[in-house]
Structure formats: C-alpha cells, structure tokens
PDB file of N, CA, C and O in Angstrom:
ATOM      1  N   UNK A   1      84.282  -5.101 -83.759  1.00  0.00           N
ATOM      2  CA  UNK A   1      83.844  -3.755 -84.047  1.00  0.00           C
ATOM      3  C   UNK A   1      83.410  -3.000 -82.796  1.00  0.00           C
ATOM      4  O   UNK A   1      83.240  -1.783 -82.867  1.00  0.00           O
ATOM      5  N   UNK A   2      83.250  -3.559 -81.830  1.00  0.00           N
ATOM      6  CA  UNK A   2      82.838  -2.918 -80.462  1.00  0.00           C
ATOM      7  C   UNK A   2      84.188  -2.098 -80.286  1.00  0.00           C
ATOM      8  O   UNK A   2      84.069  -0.874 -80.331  1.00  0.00           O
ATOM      9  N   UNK A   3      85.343  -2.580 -80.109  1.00  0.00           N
ATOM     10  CA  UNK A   3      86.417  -1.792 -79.650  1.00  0.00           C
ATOM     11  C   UNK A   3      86.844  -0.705 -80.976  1.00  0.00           C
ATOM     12  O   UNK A   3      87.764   0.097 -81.143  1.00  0.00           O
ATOM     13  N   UNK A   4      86.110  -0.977 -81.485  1.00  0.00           N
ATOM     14  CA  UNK A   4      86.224   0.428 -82.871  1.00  0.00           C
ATOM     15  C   UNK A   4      84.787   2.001 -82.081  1.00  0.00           C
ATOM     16  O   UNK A   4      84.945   3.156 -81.684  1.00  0.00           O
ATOM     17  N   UNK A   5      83.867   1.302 -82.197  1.00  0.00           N
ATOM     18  CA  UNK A   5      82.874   1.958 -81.490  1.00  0.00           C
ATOM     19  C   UNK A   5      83.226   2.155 -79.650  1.00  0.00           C
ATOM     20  O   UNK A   5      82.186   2.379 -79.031  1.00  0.00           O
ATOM     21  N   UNK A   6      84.227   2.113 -78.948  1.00  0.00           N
ATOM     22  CA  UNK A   6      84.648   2.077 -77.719  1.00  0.00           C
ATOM     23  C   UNK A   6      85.364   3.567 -77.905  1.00  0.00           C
ATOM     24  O   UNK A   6      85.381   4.630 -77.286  1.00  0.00           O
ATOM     25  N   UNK A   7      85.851   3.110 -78.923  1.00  0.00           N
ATOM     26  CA  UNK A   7      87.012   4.495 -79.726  1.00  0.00           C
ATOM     27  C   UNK A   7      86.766   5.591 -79.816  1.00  0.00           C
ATOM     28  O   UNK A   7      87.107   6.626 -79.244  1.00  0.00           O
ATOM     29  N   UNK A   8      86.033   5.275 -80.711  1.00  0.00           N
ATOM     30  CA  UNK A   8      85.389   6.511 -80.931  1.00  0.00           C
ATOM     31  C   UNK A   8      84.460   6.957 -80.322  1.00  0.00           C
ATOM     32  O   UNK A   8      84.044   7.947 -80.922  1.00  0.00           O
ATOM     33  N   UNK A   9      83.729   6.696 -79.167  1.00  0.00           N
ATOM     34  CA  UNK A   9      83.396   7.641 -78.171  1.00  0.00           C
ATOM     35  C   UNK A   9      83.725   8.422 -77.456  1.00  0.00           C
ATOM     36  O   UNK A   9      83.294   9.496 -77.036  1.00  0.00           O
ATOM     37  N   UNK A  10      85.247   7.305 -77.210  1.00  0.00           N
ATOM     38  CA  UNK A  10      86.379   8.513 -76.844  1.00  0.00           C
ATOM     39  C   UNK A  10      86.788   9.276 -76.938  1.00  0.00           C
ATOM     40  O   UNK A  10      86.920  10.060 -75.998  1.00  0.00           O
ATOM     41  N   UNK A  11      87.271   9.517 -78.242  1.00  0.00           N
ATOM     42  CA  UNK A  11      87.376  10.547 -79.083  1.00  0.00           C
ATOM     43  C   UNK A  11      86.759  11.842 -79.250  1.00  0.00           C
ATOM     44  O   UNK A  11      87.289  12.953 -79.254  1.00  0.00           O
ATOM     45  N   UNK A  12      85.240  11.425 -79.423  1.00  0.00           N
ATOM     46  CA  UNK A  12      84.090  12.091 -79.106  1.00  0.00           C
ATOM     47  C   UNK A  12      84.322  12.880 -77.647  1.00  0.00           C
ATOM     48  O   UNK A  12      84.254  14.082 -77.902  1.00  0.00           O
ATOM     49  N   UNK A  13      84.485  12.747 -76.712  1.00  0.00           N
ATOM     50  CA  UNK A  13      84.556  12.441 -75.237  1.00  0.00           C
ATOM     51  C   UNK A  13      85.663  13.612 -75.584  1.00  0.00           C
ATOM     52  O   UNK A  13      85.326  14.796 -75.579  1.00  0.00           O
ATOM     53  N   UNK A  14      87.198  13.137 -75.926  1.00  0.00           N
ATOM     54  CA  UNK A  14      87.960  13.886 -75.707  1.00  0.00           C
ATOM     55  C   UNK A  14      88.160  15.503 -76.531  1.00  0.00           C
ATOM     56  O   UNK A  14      88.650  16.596 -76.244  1.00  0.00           O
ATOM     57  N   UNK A  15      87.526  14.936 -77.582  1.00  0.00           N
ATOM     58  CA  UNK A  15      86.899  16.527 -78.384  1.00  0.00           C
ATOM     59  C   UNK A  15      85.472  17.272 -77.681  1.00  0.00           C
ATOM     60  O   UNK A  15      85.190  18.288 -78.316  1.00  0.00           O
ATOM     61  N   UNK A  16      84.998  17.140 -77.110  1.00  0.00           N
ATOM     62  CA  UNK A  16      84.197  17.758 -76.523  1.00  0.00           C
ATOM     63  C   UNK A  16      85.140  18.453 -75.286  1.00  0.00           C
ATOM     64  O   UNK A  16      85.653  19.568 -75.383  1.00  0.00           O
ATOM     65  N   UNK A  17      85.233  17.754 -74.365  1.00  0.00           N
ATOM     66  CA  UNK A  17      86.598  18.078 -73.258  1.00  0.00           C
ATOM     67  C   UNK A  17      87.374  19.179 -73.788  1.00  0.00           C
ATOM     68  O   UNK A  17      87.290  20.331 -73.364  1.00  0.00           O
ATOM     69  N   UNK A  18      88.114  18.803 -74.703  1.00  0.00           N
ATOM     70  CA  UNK A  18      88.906  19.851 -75.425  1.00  0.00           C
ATOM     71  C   UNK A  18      88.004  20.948 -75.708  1.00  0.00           C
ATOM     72  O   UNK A  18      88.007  21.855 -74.876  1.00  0.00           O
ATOM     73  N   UNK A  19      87.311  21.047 -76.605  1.00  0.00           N
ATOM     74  CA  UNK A  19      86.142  22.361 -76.626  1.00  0.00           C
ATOM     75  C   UNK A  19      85.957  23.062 -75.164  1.00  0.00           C
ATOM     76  O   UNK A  19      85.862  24.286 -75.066  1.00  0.00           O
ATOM     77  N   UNK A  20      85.926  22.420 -74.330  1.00  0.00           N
ATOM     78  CA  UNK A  20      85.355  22.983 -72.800  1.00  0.00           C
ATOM     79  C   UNK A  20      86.869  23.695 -72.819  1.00  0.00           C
ATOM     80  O   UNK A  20      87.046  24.905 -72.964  1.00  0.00           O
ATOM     81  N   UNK A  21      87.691  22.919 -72.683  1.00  0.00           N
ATOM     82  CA  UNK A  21      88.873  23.791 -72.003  1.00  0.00           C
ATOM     83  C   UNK A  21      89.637  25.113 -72.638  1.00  0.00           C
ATOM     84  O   UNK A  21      90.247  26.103 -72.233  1.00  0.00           O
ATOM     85  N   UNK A  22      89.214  24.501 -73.912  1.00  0.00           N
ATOM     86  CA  UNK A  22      89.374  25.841 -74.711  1.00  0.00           C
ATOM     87  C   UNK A  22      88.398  26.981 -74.415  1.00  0.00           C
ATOM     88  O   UNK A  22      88.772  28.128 -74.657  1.00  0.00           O
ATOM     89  N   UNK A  23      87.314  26.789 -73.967  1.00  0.00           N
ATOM     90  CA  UNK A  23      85.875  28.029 -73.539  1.00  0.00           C
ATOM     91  C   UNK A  23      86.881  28.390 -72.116  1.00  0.00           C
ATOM     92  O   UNK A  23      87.103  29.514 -71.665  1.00  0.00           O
ATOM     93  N   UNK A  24      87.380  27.106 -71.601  1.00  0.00           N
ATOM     94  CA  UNK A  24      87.780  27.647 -70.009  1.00  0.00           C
ATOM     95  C   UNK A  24      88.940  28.769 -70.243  1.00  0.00           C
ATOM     96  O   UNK A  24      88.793  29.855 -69.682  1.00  0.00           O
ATOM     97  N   UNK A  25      89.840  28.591 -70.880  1.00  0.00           N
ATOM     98  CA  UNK A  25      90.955  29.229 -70.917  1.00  0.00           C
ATOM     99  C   UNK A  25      90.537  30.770 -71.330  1.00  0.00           C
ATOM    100  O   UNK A  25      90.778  31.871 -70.834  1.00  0.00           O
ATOM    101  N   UNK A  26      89.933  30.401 -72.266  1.00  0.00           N
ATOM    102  CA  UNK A  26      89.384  31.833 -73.203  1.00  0.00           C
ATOM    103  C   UNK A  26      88.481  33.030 -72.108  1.00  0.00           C
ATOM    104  O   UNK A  26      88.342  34.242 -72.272  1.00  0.00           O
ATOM    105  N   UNK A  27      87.986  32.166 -71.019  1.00  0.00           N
ATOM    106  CA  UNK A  27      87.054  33.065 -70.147  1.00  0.00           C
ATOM    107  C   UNK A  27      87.556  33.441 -69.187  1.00  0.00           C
ATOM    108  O   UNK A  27      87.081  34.267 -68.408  1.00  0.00           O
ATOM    109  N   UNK A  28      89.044  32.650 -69.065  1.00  0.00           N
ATOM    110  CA  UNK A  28      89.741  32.941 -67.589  1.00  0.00           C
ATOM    111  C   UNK A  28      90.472  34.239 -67.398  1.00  0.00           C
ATOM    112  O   UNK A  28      90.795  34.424 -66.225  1.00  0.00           O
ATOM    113  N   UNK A  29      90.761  35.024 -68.095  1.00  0.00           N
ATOM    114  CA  UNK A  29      91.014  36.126 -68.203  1.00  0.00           C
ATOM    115  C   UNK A  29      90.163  37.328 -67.436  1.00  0.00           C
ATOM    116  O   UNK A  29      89.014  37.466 -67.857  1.00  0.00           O
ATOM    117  N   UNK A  30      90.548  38.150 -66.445  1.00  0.00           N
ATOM    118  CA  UNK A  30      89.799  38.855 -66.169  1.00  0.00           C
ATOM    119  C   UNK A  30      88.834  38.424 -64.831  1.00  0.00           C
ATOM    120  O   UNK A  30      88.090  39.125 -64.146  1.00  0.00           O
ATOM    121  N   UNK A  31      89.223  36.700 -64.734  1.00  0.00           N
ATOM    122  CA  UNK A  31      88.426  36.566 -63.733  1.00  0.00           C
ATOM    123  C   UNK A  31      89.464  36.767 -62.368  1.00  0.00           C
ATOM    124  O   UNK A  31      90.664  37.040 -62.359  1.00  0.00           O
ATOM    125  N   UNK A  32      88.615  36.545 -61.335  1.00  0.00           N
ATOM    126  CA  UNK A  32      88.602  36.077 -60.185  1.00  0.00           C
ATOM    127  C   UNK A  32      89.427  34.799 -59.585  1.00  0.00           C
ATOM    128  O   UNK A  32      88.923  33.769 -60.032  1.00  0.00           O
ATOM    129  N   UNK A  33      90.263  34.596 -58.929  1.00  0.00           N
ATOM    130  CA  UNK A  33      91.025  32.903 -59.196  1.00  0.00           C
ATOM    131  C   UNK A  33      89.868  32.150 -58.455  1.00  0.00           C
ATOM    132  O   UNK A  33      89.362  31.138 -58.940  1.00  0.00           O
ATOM    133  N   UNK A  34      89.488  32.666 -57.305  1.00  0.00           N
ATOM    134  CA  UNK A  34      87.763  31.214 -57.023  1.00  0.00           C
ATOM    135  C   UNK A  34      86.903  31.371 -58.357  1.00  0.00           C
ATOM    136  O   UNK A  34      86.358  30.312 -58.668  1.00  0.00           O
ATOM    137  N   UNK A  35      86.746  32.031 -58.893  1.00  0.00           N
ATOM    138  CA  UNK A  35      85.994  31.918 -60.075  1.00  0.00           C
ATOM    139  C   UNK A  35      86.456  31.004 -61.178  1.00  0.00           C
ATOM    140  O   UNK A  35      85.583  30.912 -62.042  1.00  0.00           O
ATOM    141  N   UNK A  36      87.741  30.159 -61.491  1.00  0.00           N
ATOM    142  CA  UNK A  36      87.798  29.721 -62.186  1.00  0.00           C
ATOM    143  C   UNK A  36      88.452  28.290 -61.691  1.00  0.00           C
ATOM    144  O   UNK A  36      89.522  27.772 -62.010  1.00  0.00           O
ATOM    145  N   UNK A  37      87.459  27.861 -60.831  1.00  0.00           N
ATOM    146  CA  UNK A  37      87.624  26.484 -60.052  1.00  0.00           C
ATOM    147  C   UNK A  37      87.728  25.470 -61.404  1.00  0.00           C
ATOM    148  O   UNK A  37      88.547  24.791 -62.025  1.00  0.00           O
ATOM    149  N   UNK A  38      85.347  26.124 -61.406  1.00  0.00           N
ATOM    150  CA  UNK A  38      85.368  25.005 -62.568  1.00  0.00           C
ATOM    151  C   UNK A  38      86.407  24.718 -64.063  1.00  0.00           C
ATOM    152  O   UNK A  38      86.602  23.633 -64.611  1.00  0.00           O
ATOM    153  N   UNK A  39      86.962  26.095 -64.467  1.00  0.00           N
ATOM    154  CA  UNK A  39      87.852  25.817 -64.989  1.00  0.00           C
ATOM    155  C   UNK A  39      88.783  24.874 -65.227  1.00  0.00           C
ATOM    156  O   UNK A  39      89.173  24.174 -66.161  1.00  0.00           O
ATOM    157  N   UNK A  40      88.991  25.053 -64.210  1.00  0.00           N
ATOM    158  CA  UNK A  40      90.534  24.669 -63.135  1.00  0.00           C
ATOM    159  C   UNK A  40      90.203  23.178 -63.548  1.00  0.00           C
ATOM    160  O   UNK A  40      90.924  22.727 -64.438  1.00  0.00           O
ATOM    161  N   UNK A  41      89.061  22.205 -62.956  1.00  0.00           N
ATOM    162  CA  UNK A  41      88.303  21.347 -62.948  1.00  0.00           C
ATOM    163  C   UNK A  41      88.473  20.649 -64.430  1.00  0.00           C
ATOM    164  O   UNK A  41      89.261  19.761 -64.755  1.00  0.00           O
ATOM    165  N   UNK A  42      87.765  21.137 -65.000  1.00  0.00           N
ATOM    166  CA  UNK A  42      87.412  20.543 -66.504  1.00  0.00           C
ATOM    167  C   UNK A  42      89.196  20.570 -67.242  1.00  0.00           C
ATOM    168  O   UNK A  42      89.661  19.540 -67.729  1.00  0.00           O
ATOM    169  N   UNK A  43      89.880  21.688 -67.211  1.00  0.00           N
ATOM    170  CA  UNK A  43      90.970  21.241 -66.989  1.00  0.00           C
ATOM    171  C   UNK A  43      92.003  19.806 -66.584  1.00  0.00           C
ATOM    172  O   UNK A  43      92.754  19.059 -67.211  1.00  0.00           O
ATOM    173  N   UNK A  44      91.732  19.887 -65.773  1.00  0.00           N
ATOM    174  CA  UNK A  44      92.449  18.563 -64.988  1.00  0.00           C
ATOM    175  C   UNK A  44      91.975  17.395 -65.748  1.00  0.00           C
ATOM    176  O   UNK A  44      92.701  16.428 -65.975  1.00  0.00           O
ATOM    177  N   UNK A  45      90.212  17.529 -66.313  1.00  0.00           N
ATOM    178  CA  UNK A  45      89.552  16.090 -66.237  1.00  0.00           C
ATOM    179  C   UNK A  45      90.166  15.985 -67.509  1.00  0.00           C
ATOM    180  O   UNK A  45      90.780  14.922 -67.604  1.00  0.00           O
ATOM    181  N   UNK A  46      90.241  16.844 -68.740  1.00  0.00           N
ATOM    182  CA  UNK A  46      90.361  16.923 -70.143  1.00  0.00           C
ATOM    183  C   UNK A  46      92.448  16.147 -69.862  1.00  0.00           C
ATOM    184  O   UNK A  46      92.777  15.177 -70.546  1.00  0.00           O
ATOM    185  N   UNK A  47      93.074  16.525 -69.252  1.00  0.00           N
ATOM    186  CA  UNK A  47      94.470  16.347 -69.044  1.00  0.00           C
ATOM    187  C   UNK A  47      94.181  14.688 -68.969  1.00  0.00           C
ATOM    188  O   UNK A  47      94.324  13.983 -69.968  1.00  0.00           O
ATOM    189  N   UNK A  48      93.704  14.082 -67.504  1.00  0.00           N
ATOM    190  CA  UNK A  48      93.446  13.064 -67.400  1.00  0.00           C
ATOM    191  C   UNK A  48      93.125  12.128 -68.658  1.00  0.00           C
ATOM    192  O   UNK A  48      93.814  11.147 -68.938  1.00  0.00           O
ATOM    193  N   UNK A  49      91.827  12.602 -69.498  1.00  0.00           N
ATOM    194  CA  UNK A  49      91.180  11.758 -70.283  1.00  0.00           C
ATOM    195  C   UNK A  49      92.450  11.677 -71.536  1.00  0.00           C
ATOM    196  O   UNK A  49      92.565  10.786 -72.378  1.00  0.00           O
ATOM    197  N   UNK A  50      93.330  12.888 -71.360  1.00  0.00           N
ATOM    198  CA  UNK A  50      94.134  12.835 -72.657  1.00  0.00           C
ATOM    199  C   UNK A  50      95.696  11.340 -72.373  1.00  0.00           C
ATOM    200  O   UNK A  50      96.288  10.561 -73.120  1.00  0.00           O
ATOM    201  N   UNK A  51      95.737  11.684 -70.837  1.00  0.00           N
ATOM    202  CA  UNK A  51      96.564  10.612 -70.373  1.00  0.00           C
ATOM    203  C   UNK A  51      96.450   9.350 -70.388  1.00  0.00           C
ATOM    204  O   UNK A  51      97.265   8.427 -70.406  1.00  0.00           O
ATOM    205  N   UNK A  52      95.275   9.419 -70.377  1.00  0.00           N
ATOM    206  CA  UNK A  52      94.561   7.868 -70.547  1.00  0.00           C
ATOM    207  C   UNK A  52      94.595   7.304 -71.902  1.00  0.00           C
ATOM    208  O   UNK A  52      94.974   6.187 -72.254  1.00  0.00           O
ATOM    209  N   UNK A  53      93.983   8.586 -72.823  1.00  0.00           N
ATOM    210  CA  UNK A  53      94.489   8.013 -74.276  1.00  0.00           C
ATOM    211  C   UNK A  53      95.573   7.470 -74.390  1.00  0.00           C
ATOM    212  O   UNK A  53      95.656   6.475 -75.111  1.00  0.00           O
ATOM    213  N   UNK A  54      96.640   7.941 -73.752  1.00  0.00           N
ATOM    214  CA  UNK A  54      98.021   8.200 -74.478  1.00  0.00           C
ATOM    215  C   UNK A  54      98.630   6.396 -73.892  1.00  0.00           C
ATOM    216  O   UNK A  54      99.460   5.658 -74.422  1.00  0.00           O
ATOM    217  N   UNK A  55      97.877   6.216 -72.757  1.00  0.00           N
ATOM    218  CA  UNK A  55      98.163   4.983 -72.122  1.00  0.00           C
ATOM    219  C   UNK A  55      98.010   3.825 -72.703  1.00  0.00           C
ATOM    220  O   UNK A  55      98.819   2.902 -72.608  1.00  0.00           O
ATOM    221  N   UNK A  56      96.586   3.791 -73.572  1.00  0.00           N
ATOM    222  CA  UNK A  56      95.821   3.067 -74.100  1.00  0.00           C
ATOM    223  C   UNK A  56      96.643   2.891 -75.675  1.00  0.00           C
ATOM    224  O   UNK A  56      96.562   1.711 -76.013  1.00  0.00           O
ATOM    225  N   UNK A  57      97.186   3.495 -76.419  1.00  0.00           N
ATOM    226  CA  UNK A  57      97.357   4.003 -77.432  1.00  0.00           C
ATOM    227  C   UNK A  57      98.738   2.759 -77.739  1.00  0.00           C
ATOM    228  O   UNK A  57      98.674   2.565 -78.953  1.00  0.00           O
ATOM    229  N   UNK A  58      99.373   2.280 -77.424  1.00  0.00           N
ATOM    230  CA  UNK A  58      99.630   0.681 -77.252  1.00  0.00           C
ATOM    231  C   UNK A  58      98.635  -0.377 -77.640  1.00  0.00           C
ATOM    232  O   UNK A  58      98.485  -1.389 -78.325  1.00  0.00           O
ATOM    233  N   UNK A  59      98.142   0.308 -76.945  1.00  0.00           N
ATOM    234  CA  UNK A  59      96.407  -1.577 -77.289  1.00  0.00           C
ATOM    235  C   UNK A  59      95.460  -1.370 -78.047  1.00  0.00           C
ATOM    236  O   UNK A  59      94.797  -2.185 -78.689  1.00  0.00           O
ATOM    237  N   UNK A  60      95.371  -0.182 -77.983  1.00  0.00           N
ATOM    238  CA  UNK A  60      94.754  -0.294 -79.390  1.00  0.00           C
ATOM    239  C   UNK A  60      95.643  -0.308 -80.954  1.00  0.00           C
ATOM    240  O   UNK A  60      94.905  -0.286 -81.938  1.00  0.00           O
ATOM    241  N   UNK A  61      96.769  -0.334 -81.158  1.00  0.00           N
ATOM    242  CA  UNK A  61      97.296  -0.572 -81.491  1.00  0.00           C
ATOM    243  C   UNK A  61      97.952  -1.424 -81.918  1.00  0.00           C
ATOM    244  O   UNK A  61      98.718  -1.435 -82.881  1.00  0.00           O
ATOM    245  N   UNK A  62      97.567  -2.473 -80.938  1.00  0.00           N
ATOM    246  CA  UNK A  62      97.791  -4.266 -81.067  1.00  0.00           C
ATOM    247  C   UNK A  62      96.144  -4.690 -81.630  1.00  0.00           C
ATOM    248  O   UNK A  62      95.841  -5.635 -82.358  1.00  0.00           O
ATOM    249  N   UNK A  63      95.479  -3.925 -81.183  1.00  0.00           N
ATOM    250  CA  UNK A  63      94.114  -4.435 -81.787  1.00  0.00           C
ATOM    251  C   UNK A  63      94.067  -3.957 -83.639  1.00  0.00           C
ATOM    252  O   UNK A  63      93.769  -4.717 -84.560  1.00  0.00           O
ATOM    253  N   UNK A  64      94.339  -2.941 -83.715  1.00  0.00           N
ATOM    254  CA  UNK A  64      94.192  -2.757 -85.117  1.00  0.00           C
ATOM    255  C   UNK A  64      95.383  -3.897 -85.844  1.00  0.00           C
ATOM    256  O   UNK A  64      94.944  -4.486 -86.831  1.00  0.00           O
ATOM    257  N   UNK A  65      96.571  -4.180 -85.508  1.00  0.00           N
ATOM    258  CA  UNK A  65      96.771  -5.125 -85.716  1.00  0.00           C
ATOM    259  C   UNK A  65      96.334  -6.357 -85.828  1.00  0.00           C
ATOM    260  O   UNK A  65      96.937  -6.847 -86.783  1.00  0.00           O
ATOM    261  N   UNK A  66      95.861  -6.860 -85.530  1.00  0.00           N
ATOM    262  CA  UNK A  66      94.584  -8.028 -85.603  1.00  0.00           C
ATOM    263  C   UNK A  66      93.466  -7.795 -86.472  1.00  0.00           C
ATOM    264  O   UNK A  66      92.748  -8.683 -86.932  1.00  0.00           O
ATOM    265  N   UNK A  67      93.386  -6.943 -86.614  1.00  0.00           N
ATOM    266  CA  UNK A  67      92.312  -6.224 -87.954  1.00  0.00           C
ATOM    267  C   UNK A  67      92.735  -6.889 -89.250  1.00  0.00           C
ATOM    268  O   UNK A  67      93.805  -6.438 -89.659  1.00  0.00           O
ATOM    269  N   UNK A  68      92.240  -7.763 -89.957  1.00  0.00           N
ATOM    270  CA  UNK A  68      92.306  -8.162 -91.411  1.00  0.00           C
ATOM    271  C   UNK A  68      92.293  -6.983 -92.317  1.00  0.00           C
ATOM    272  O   UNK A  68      92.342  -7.142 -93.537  1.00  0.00           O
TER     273      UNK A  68
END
C-alpha cells in the first residue's frame, strides 16, 4: 500500500502543477517576456513531472498487477 500512497501524491503533485500552469498561461497575456520567466519555469517543471509519469506508467502497472 505504500506504492498506492507514493501515487497518489503524485497525482496530487501533478494536479496542483497543472493548476499553476494553467494560472501561468492565463496571466501571460499582456505581459512582458522577462516577466513570464516564472511562468516559463513552472511550465517546464509541470512538463517534466508529466514525463516522468508517463515513464513510470509501465511499473506501476506491473505493480497493480500483483495486486490480488
């Protein structure tokens, strides 16, 4: 059950992320391009964390398999 609770933090993790980038996109309009570093930023990290899912998404997959 740990790698169930591993999960879903992630998840957690990656829906929050997502929320940010959606505020980022929505505010980038109108700005400044140095002004939307952090954007830019939280961006990239939310891409990353989604890549990583997508990596992972194999093994956990063999794990729910093993699930009775």
């Amino acid at each position: 059950m740990e790698w169930l609770a591993h999960w879903a933090d992630v998840l957690k993790e990656a829906e929050r992320q997502g929320y940010d980038v959606l505020h980022a996109v929505r505010s980038i309009a109108g700005k400044e391009i140095m002004e939307c570093d952090i954007e830019i930023d939280q961006l990239r990290s939310f891409v990353h964390t989604m890549e990583s899912l997508a990596g992972d998404a194999e093994y956990f997959g063999r794990l729910v398999v093993l699930c009775p």
